[in-house]
N, C-alpha and C positions, 0 to 999 in steps of 0.2 A: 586579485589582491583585495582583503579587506580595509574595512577605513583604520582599524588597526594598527597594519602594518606602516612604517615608517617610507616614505617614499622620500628620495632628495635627488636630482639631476646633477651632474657634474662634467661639465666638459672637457673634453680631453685635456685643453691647457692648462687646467687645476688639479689634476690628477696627483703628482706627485706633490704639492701642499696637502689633498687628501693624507697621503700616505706621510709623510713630515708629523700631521698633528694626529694623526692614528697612535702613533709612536711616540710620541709627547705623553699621551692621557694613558697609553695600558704603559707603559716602562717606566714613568716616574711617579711623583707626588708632587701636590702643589697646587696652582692653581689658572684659572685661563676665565678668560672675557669671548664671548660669540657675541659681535654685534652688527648693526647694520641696520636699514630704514625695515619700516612695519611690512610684514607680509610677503619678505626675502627670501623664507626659507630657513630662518636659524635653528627654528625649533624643528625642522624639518633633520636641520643637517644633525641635532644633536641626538637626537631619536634615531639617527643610521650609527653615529657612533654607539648608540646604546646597542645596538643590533648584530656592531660590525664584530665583535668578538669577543663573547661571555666567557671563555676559557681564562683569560686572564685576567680582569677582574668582573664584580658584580657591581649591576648599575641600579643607581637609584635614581626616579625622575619625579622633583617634588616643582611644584606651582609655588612659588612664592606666599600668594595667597593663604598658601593651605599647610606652610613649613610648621614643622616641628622639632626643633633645637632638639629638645630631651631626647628624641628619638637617633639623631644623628651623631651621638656622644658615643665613644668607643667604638665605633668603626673602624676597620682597617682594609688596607687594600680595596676600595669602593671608587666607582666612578660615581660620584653626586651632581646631578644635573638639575641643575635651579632657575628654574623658566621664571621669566617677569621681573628678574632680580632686581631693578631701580626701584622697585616699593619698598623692598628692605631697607630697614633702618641702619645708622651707622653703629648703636648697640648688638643688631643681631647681626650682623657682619660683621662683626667686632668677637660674637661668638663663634662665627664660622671658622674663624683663620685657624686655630689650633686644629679644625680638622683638616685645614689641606697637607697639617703635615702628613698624615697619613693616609691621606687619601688623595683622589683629583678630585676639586671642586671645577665645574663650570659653571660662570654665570650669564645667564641670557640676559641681553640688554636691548632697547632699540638704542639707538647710534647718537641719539640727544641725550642720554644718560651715561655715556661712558665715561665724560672726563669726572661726574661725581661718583663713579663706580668705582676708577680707578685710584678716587681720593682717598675713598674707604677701604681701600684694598692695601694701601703703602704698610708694608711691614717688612723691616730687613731680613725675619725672622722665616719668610715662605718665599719660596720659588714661585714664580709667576711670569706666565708666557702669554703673550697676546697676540 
């Protein structure tokens, strides 16, 4: 295995949560939070869904850091994977939303960001699973 490849461990008794949010991100649109303390594995686990299966949709894996709005505009059917996401601003998640309608957004968070992730994220107008 290269350093490449996306590696994540899963235990039998999470298996079918596995397969619950497998089916969440390629079957619908909208949007979803992976969080949890530093160096858990989210980024690990979100890189195995990038991996888990290209046939039905295509995945995008952007760094927060390094996001580009212009670039994510008119997309459709995409899995968008936004690592670091609590450095985004509540303007540029303010931009994101319209794309989860047509697409999945996930955003990485550590687990002391989520209830300001989730603040930024309130809109009646997107599906949203956590």
């Amino acid at each position: 295995m290269t350093n490449k490849e996306p590696y994540f461990f899963l235990s039998k008794n999470l298996r079918e949560l596995k397969i619950i949010i497998e089916n969440i991100v390629f079957e619908s649109n909208g949007c979803g939070i992976i969080y949890g303390d530093k160096k858990t594995g989210k980024t690990a686990f979100a890189k195995y869904l990038q991996s888990a299966n290209l046939r039905k949709k295509e995945t995008i894996y952007i760094n927060a850091k390094e996001i580009d709005l212009e670039n994510l505009n008119n997309l459709t059917n995409h899995i968008i994977i936004i690592d670091d996401a609590h450095i985004l601003t509540k303007n540029q998640i303010n931009s994101i939303k319209p794309i989860c309608k047509d697409n999945f957004v996930i955003f990485i968070t550590d687990k002391e960001y989520l209830v300001l992730l989730k603040e930024y994220l309130k809109d009646k107008n997107i599906k949203f699973t956590l």
